[in-house]
C-alpha positions, 0 to 999 in steps of 0.5 A, a space after each residue: 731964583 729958587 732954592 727949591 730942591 727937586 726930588 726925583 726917583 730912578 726909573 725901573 726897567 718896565 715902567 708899565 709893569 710892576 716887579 710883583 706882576 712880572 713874578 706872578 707871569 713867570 710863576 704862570 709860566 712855570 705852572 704851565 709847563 709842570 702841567 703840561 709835563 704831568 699830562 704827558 707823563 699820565 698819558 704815556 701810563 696810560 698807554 703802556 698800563 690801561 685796556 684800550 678804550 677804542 678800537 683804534 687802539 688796538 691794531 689787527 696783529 694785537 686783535 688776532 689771538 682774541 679772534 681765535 680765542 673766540 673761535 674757540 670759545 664758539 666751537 666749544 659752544 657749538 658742542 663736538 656733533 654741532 660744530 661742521 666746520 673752521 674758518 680760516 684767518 681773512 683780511 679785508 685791506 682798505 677800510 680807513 680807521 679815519 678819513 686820513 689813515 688806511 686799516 684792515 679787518 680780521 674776520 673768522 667764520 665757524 660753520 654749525 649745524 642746526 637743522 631748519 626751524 631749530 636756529 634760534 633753539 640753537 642759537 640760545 643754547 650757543 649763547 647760553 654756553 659762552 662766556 658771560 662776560 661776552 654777554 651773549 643773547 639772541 634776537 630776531 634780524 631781518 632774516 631770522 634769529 640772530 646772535 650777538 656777543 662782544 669777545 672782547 678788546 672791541 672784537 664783534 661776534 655774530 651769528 645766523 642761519 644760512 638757509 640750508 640747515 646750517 648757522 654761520 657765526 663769524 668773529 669780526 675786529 671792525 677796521 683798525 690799524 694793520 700794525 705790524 701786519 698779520 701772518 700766521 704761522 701754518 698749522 702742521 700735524 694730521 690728526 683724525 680729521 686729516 684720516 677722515 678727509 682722506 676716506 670721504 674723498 675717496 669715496 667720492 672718487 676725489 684726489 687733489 695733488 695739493 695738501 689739505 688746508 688745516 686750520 685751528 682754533 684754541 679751546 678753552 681747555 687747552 686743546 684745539 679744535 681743528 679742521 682739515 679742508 679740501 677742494 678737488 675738480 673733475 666732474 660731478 659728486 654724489 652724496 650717495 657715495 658718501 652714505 656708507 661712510 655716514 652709516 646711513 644716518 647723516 647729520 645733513 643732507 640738504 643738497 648740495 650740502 651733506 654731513 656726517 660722523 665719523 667717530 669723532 669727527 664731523 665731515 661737511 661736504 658740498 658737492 657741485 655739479 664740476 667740484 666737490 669741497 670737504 672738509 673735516 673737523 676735530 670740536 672742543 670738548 664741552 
């Protein structure tokens, strides 16, 4: 018999981990979360205090005064015997931001006068006249000179000749959230435009029982340009009922469009053989 004594240890409760590994790891862990906690506080600062940096962060509704910021902006760069006529708000519904969500476009067009062969002269002169920083410029397109310039918060403006003696330039948002969906308020009050609607449809002999559609845009001074419209039926129109009111001298006549001054007020009118539309316009000062 041996009188040997055994010596012997008491086991840890992880024998296959050491205590300084087991501290590390939950060090880790905690590292970890304090993380992942500070990229989310960063990301909500970032929402709430940075520019958006794609169009899909920036919903229709939001995007709607810089269109008609723009607008204005375009009106004023059209100058008062430019500018023919405002377009009203448009959503087009049912373009999809991602393959998994739905979005709307808002678009507004503006109507300017440029008689043929002048439309990149006045293209230039409109792209001169805006802000710099929308960095305006004009190039050839598959159908003539065209304008492009960026108005901001990823809103698109673009403009070109329709043929006819008459450029369209159009302020777009591109497909982004609706968000809490757009409806403006109506524009109300009748200024001059309103008085030169009213004699260039009776002169053509015109009356509509519904009121004119006014729509406005906010110039860069403060005031606004605006512009009164109407579409009245019942037979055909001549420009040649118009001419008294032009004093002879039109700004347009290119049937079946013809346009004219009326002090400060430009008239468009496009006469077709069972319909005539007008419409009147108040610019922003240059």
């Amino acid at each position: 018999m041996s009188g040997a004594v055994q010596t012997g240890w008491a086991p840890s409760s992880d024998p296959a981990t050491p205590a300084p590994a087991r501290r590390g790891r939950r060090w880790l862990l905690v590292a970890t979360v304090l993380w992942a906690v500070l990229l989310a506080g960063l990301a909500w600062m970032s929402v709430r205090d940075d520019p958006p940096t794609v169009r899909e962060q920036r919903s229709v509704d939001e995007a709607a005064p810089v269109v008609d910021r723009a607008v204005g902006e375009l009106a004023r760069a059209a100058g008062a015997a430019g500018l023919l006529e405002l377009g009203a708000m448009r959503i087009n519904a049912g373009c999809r931001v991602t393959p998994f969500s739905d979005g709307a476009a808002l678009r507004r067009e503006v109507g300017v006068l440029a008689a043929v062969g002048t439309e990149q002269a006045v293209l230039r002169g409109i792209a001169d006249r805006l802000p710099a920083t929308w960095r305006a410029g004009v190039g050839p397109g598959l159908d003539g000179p065209e304008l492009h310039a960026d108005a901001g918060d990823f809103v698109a403006v673009e403009g070109r000749p329709t043929g006819d003696g008459r450029l369209r330039l159009t302020v777009d948002t591109g497909c982004r959230p609706l968000g809490a969906g757009y409806d403006p308020k109506p524009a109300t009050g009748a200024g001059p435009e309103a008085t030169a609607l009213t004699a260039a449809l009776t002169a053509l002999d015109r009356s509509s029982d519904a009121a004119p559609e006014l729509v406005t845009a906010p110039c860069p001074d403060g005031a606004l340009a605006r512009t009164a419209r109407s579409a009245a039926g019942s037979g055909p129109a001549a420009a040649g009922a118009l001419a008294p009111l032009a004093g002879g001298t039109p700004l347009l006549d290119n049937p079946p469009v013809y346009a004219y001054r009326a002090g400060d007020v430009t008239v468009l009118a496009e006469l077709g053989p069972d319909s005539a539309r007008v419409a009147a316009t108040v610019g922003c000062p240059g």
